[in-house]
N, C-alpha and C positions, 0 to 999 in steps of 0.2 A: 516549516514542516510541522503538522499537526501529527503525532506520532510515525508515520512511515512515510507523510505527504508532504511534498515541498511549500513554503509559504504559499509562492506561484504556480499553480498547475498550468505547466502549456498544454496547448490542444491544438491535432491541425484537423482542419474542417474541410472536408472531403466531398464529391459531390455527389449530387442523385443520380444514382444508377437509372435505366430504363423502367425495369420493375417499382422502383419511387415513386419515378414521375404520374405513371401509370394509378399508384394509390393514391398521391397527392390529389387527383381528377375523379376521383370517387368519395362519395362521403362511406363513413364506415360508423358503424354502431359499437358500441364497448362490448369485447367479447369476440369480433369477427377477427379473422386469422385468413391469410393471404401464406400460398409457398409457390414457387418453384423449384424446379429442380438442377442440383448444380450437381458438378463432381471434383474431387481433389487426389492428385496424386501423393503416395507415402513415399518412406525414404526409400520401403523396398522393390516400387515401383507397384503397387497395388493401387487402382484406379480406383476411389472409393466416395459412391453418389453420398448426396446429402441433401435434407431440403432448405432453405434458405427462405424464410418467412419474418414476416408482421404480426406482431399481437396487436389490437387497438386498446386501448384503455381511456379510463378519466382521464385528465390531469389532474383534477384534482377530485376524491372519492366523497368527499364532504363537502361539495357545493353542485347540487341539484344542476342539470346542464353546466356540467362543466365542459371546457373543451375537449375532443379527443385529439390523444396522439396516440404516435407509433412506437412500438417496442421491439427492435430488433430479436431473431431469436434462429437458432441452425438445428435441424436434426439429424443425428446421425442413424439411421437402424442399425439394433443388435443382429450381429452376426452367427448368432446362436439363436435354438431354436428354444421353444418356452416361454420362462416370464420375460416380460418387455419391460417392466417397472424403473423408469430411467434415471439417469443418475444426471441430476440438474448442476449444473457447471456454472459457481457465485464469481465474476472476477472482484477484482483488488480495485485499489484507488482509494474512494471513489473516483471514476475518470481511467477507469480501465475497461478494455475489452478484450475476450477472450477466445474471437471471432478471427485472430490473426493469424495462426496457422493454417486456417482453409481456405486463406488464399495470396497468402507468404512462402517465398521458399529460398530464404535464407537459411543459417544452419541452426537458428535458434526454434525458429517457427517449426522445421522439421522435427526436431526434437520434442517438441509441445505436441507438432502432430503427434509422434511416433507415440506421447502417453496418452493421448486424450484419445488414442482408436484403442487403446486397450481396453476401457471400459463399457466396450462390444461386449465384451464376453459374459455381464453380468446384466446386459441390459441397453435399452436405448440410451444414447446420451445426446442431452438437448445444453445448451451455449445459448444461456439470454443476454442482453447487453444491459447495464443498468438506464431507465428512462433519462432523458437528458443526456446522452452520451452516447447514441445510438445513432451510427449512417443511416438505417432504414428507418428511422422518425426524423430526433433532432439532435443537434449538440450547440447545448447552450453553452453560448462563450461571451465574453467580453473585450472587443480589440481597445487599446487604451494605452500614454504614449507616458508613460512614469515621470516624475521630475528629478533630474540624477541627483544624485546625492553627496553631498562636498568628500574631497577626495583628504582635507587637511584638517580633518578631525576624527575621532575613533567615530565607528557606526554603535549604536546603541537599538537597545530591544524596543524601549518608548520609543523610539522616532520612528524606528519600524512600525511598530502597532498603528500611529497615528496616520501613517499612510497607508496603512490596509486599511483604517477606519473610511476613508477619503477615500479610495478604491472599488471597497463595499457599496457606497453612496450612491457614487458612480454607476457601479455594473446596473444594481439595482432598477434605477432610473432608466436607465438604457434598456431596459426587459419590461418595460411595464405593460405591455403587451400579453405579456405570460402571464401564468397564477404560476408564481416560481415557491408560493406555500401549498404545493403541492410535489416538490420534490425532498420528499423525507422516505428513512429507512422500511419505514412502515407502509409508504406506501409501495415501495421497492419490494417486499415481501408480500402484499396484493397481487402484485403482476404477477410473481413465481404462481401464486395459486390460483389467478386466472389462465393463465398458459398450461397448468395441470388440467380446469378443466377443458378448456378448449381443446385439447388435445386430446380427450378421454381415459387421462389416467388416474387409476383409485389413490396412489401412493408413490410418492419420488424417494429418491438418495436423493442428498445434499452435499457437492462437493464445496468447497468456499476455500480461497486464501486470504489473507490478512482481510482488507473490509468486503471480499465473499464470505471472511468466516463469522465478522459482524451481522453483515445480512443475511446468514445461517441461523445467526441466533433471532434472528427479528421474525426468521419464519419460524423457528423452533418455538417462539414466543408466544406468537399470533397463528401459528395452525401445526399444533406437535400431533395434531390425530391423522396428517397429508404425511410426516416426516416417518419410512422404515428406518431408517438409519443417516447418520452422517459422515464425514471425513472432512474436518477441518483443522488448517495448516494455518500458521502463520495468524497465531489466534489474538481474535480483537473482540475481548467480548462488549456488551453496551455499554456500558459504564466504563472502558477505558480507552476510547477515540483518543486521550490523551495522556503520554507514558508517564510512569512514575521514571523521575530524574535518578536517582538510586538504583533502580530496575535498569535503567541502560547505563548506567555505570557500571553495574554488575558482568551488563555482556563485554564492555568494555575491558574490563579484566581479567575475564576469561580467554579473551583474545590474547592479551599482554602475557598470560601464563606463556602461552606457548609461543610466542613472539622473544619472550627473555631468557627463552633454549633454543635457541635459533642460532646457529653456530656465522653465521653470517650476520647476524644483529648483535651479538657478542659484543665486537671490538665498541660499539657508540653506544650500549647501556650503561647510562650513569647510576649512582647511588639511589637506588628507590626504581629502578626500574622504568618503563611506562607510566605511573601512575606520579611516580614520585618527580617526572618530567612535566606534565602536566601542571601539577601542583605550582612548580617553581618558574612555568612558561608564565602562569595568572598573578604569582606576586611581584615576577621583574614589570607585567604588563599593569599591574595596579599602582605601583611605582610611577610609573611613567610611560605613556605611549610610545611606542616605535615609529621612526618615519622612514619608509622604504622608497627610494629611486629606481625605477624602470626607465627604462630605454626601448623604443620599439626597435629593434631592427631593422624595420623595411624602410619606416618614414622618420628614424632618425630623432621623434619626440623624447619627449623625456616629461615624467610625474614623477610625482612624491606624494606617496600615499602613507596616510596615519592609522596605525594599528592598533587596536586596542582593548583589554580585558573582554571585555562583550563580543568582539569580532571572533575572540579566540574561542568563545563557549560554543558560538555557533561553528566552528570551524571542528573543533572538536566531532561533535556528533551529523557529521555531514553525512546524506542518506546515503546506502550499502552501494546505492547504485555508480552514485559517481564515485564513493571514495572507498572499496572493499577491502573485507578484513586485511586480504595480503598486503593492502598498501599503506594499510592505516598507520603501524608503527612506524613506518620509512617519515610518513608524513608529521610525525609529532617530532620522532628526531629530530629534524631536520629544522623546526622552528626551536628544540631546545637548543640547539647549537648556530641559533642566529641565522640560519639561510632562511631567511622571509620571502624571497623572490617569488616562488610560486605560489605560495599564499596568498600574498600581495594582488598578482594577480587573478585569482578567485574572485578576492575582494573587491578589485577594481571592476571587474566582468559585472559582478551584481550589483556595485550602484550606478550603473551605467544609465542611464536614463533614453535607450532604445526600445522600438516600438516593440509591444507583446500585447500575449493573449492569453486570457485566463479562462479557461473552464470554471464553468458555476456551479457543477453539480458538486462537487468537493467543499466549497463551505456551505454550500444549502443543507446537504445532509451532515456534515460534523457540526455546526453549530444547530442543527435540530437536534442532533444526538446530545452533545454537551455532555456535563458529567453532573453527577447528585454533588450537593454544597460539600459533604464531608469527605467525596473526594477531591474537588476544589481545595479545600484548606489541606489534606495531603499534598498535593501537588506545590502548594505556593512553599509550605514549611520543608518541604524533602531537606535532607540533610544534603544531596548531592547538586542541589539549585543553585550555590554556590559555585561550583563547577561548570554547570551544564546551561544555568540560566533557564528564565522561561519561554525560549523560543519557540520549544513543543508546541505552547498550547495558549499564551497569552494575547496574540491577534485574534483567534477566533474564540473565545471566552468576549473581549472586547468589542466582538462585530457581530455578535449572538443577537440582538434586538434590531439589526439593520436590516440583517437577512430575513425574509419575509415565512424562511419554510420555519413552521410553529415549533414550538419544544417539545420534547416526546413525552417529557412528565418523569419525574425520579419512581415511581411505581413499577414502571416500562423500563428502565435501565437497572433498578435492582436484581438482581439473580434469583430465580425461584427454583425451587425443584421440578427437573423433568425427568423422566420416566425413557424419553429416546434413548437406543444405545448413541455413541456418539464416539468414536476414533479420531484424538487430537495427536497431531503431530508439531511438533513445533522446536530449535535447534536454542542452543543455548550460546551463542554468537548473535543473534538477532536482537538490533540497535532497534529495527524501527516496529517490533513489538516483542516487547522483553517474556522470557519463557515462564515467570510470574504471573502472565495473564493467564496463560493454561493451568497452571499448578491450581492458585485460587479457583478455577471453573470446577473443580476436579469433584468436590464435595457437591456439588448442585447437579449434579448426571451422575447418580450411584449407579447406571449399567455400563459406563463410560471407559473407556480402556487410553491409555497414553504410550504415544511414543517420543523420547525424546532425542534428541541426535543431536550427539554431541560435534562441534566443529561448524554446526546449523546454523547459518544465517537466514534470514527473509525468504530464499525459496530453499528452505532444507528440503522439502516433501520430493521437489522435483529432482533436486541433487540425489537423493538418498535412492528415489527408486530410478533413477538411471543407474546409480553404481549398484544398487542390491535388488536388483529386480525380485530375489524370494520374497522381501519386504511389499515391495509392489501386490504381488499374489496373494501375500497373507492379506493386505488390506480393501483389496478387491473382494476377497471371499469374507472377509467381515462385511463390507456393505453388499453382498447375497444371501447370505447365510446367517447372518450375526456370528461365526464360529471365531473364538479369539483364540485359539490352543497355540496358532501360528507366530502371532503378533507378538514381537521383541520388545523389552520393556527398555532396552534403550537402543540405539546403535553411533555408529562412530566414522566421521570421513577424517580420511588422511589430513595431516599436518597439511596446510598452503605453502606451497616456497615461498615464503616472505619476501618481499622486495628490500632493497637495500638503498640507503641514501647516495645519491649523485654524488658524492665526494667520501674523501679517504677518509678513514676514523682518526678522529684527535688523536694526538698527542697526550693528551692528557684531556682530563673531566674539564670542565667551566666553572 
């Protein structure tokens, strides 16, 4: 995980719609723009059209005849009459798209619809896809079959790194086809402002979550005279694609506060809480590896797998997604008190050596992003490294000169003063980008306003304004109006029922 992203990015590669094929058969010029017209239904049964288009672009903006590709891109019209000035929608990843609600309707997707037709009301809202990760261009991936990993020794961060080094080589070689030094942040902030003008508009919003609110700053960076306003959540500015170990430690124990009042986590907190369980899971495992036995059930096998100091850093900060706050302390208990089992197999699942597939636009663009040297030696010395290990950020630091898309330069990732107003929101529970990113942003955007939410993980924005819709309203009327009179300087979601470990509480401590 390079702060919010897993070592591995899966991708599934989906196929060309008619409309594709149809552009695939025409040559197009950088600049031309392809729609038709779709429609999606809401939760509340509102039939609501949309156009569903192409941007074409370079691939690469610094090399004369470069190839074109396709950049996917959705417009909604504002539902109100007046300015149109639209509110541009950055997703996350790199290796996400933002495109799955308008034509998902599961209960998550509904949801996402139900926020993203709100901001009708201040404007059009346009859904670009990031280039390289786009059904209506490409998605570059890499299918590739790993060499499993011995099951009767601890996993280590070096042995990792040296098979992403060998991974990298691989993908690389296998795309040589591509100019894959044309997928960087910078040029990903090109496209937002070719798709501005192609579309004819003087001035966008900027919505962004975690690396949308990266590539907010990369537009903010490279054209703040396009940018009226922003709303970015889930903040990753340029210079921190990679967390400080300390910083997710921190959310880490904000967590534990309210996990060690937890009247059902009560009876298994030992002396020192969460924190002080942790501690003493890494000196029994630097002591000496643990070796667990599994049994499959259905076929009867049996392994023995070796656990070990390093296994536990990484297991520690395992992204929101699979392991979320409410489950986290169940999950540390549970190895301070000796039940490895589920652990174990985690562990076993990932050095499994079955076939996958990696999306590329994820270390093209973090290893072009990188960090300036001084935050480098931040990151190796952190005081919480010890703990947490360099899993964050040490593969693609390592695979930076493999990967073909260029560096952005420490110039480009330093923080300048801007003049945009800018509305960060961002929760103080968020593992895979700590609320330290925002704070430090704060003085570099003196029209800037902050919300922060407390209890806030990874998608606080969309948690907070489904339960506080005023919150929604205030921050919608900030990106129409700039008016902040509304906008709460912090807010707060309910306690999580904490989950509790599969077994009785001791007897006594360990």
């Amino acid at each position: 995980m390079a702060g919010r992203k897993l070592l591995l990015c899966l991708v599934s590669v989906l196929a060309l719609g008619a409309a594709q094929r149809a552009a695939a058969e025409t040559v197009h010029r950088a600049g031309d723009v392809i729609m038709e017209t779709r429609s999606v239904t809401a939760a509340d049964g509102e039939v609501v059209p949309f156009e569903l288009g192409t941007l074409f672009v370079p691939e690469n903006r610094a090399v004369p005849g470069s190839r074109i590709i396709g950049v996917g891109f959705a417009r909604i019209r504002s539902n109100r009459s007046g300015d149109s000035t639209p509110t541009v929608h950055l997703p996350g990843g790199p290796g996400e798209t933002d495109m799955e609600p308008l034509f998902k309707t599961d209960p998550e997707s509904q949801r996402d619809l139900t926020q993203l037709l709100q901001y009708r009301a201040i404007g059009d809202v346009l859904v670009i896809d990031q280039r390289g990760y786009s059904e209506r261009g490409e998605v570059l991936n890499f299918a590739y079959h790993p060499i499993a990993r011995p099951l009767d020794r601890p996993g280590s961060r070096a042995g990792e790194t040296e098979t992403f080094i060998e991974v990298a080589k691989a993908a690389v070689a296998a795309n040589s086809g591509r100019d894959l030094s044309g997928y960087t942040v910078i040029q990903c902030a090109e496209d937002v402002n070719d798709l501005r003008r192609a579309l004819g508009y003087e001035k966008i919003r900027l919505v962004g979550q975690s690396f949308g609110s990266q590539w907010g700053f990369a537009v903010l960076r490279t054209h703040p005279e396009i940018v009226q306003r922003a709303l970015l959540s889930g903040v990753e500015p340029l210079d921190y694609a990679y967390d400080m170990p300390s910083q997710v430690f921190g959310a880490l124990q904000r967590i534990s506060w309210d996990a060690e009042h937890d009247a059902g986590l009560a009876p298994y907190m030992p002396p020192g809480g969460l924190v002080g369980a942790i501690r003493s899971v890494r000196e029994r495992l630097l002591r000496a590896p643990v070796k667990v036995t599994l049994k499959d059930p259905k076929t009867g096998r049996v392994d023995v797998i070796t656990l070990g100091a390093e296994d536990f850093q990484r297991a520690v900060i395992r992204p929101e997604g699979t392991r979320p706050p409410r489950a986290w302390p169940a999950f540390i208990l549970s190895i301070y008190y000796g039940r490895y089992d589920d652990w174990a197999r985690e562990v076993m699942q990932d050095r499994a050596g079955s076939k996958d597939e990696m999306g590329l636009i994820g270390p093209l663009i973090d290893t072009s992003l990188g960090v300036t040297p001084a935050r480098e030696h931040l990151l190796r010395t952190d005081p919480a490294a010890d703990l947490l290990g360099w899993w964050n950020f040490d593969f693609y630091i390592a695979t930076a000169s493999i990967w073909p898309s260029p560096d952005v330069g420490d110039d480009f990732r330093t923080p300048v003063l801007n003049p945009v107003p800018v509305l960060f929101v961002e929760g103080d529970w968020d593992i895979s980008t700590p609320y330290e990113n925002m704070l430090n942003m704060l003085p570099y955007f003196p029209n800037s306003r902050a919300i922060l939410v407390h209890r806030g993980s990874h998608g606080a924005r969309y948690a907070i304004f489904a339960r506080q819709p005023q919150v929604m309203e205030a921050a919608l009327r900030f990106l129409k109006t700039g008016e902040t009179q509304a906008l709460p300087v912090s807010v707060s979601l309910d306690v999580p029922k904490f989950q509790v470990p599969a077994f009785a509480p001791p007897a006594r401590q360990p």
